[in-house]
C-alpha positions as CSV (number, residue, x, y, z in Angstrom):
1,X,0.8,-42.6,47.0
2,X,0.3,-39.7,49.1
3,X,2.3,-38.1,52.1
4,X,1.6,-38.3,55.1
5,X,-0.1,-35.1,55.6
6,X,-2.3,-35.7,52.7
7,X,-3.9,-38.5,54.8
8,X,-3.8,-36.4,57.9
9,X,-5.8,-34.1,56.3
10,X,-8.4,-36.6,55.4
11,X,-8.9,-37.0,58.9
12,X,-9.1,-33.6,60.1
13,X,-11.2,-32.8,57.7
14,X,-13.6,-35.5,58.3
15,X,-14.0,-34.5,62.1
16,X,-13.8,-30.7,61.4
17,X,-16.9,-31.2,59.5
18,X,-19.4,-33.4,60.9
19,X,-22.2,-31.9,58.7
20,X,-20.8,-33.5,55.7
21,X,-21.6,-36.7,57.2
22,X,-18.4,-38.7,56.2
23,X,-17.0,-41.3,58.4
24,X,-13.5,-42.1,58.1
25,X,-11.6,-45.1,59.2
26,X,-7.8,-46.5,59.9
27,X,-7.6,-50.3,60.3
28,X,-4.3,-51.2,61.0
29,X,-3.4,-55.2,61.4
30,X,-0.6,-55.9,63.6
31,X,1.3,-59.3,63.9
32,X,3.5,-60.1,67.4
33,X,3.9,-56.1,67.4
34,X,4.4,-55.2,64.2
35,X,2.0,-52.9,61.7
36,X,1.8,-55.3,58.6
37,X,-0.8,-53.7,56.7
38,X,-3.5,-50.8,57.2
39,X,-6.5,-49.2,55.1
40,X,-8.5,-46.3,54.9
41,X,-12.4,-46.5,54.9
42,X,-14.3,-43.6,54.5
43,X,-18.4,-44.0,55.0
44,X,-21.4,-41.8,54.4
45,X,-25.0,-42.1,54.6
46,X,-25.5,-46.5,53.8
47,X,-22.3,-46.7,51.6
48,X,-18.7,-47.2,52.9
49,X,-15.8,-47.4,50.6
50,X,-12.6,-48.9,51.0
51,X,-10.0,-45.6,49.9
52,X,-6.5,-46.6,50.2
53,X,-4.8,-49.8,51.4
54,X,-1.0,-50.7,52.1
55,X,0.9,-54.4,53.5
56,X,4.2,-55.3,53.7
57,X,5.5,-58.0,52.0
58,X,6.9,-59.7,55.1
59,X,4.1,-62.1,57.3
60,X,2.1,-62.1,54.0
61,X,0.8,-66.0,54.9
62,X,-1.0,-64.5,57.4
63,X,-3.5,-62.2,54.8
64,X,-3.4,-59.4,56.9
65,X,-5.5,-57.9,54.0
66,X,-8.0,-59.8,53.8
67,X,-8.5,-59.1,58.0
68,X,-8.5,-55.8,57.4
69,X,-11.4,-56.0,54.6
70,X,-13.2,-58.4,57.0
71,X,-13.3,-55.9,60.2
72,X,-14.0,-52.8,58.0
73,X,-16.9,-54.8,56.0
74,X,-18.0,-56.0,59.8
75,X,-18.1,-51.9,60.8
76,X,-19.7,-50.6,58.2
77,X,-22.4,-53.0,58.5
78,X,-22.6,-51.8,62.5
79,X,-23.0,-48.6,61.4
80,X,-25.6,-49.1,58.9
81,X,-23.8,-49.3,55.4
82,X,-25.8,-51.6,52.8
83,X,-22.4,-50.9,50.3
84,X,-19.5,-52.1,50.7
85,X,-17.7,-50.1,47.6
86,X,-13.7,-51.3,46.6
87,X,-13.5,-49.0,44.5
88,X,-11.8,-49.5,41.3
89,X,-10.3,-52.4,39.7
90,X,-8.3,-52.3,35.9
91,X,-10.8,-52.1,33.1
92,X,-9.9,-55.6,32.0
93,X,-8.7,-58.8,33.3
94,X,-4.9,-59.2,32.1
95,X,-2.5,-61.2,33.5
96,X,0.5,-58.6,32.7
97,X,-1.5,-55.7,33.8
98,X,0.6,-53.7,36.3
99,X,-2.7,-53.6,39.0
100,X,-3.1,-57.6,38.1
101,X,-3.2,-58.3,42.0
102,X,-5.1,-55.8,42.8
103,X,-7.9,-56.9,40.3
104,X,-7.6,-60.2,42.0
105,X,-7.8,-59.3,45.6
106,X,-10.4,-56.7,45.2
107,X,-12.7,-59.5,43.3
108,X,-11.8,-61.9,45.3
109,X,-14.4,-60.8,47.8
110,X,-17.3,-61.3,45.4
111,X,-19.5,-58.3,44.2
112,X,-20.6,-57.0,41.4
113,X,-18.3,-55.0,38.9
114,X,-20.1,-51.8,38.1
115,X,-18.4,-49.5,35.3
116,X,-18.6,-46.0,35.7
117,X,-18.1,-43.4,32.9
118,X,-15.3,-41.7,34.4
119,X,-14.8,-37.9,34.6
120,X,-14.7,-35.1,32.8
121,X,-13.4,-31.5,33.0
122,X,-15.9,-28.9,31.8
123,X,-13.8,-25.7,31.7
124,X,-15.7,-22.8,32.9
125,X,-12.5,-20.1,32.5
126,X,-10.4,-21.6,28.9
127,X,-7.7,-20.0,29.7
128,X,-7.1,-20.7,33.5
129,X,-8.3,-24.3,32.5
130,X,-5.2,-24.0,29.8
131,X,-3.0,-23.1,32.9
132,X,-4.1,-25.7,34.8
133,X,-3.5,-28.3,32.3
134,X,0.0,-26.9,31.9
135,X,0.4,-27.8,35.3
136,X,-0.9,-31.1,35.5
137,X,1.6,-31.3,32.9
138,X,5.2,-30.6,34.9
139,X,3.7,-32.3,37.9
140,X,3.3,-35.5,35.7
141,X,6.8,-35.0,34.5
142,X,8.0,-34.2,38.0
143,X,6.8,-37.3,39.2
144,X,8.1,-39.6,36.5
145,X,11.3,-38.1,36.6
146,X,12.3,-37.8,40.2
147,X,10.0,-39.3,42.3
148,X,8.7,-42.1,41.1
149,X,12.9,-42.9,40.4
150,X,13.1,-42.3,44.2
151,X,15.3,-39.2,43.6
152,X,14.6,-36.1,45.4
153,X,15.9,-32.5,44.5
154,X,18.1,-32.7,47.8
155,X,19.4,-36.1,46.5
């Protein structure tokens, strides 16, 4: 979803600034040598929440996914989480849903489903808040047209 800088970030951050108290975490499972899946954990205070997650689609009978969840539920509880947060399924079950597996693995685990109300924007300037919407605007657009279509402005 992200570059690879973006994530980067997320972990300089972290351990640029202790006194925020956030804990982030890489598990990466490997199989005879190979990085077949990997997510991102990030925990503070008793709650840890699972942030991003990737896996190939080759060696999939081995779940590397589920290992993964399994180790980071196993650390969290080390370090003295009480939570174990997924963080954020689709709204409803649906078959034809485009995040489907994703509902399925994430509730696989067990839990409880808690809905949140979502956010809001509360614009303090109106007309910087119009600007930004403008902008969220073309960088919608940007990535429907070209990246998502894997095209890049050099291609």
């Amino acid at each position: 979803i992200h570059s690879i800088e973006y994530y980067r970030r997320v972990f300089t951050l972290a351990r640029e600034r202790p006194g925020f108290g956030v804990r982030v975490r890489l598990f990466l499972a490997d199989i005879e040598g190979r990085t077949e899946a990997g997510i991102m954990t990030a925990q503070t205070g008793k709650t840890s929440v699972y942030l991003y997650g990737a896996s190939s689609n080759s060696r999939r009978e081995y779940m590397p996914s589920y290992a993964l969840q399994w180790q980071a539920l196993r650390a969290a509880k080390e370090t003295g989480a009480l939570q174990y947060d997924m963080f954020g399924i689709p709204p409803v079950r649906d078959p034809d849903h485009p995040m489907a597996g994703l509902r399925r693995f994430k509730t696989g685990f067990g839990g409880t489903i808690l809905n949140r109300p979502g956010s809001w924007d509360y614009p303090l300037i109106p007309s910087l808040y119009t600007l930004y919407l403008g902008a969220e605007k073309a960088r919608t657009w940007y990535y429907r047209r070209f990246k998502k279509r894997g095209i890049t402005q050099q291609g």
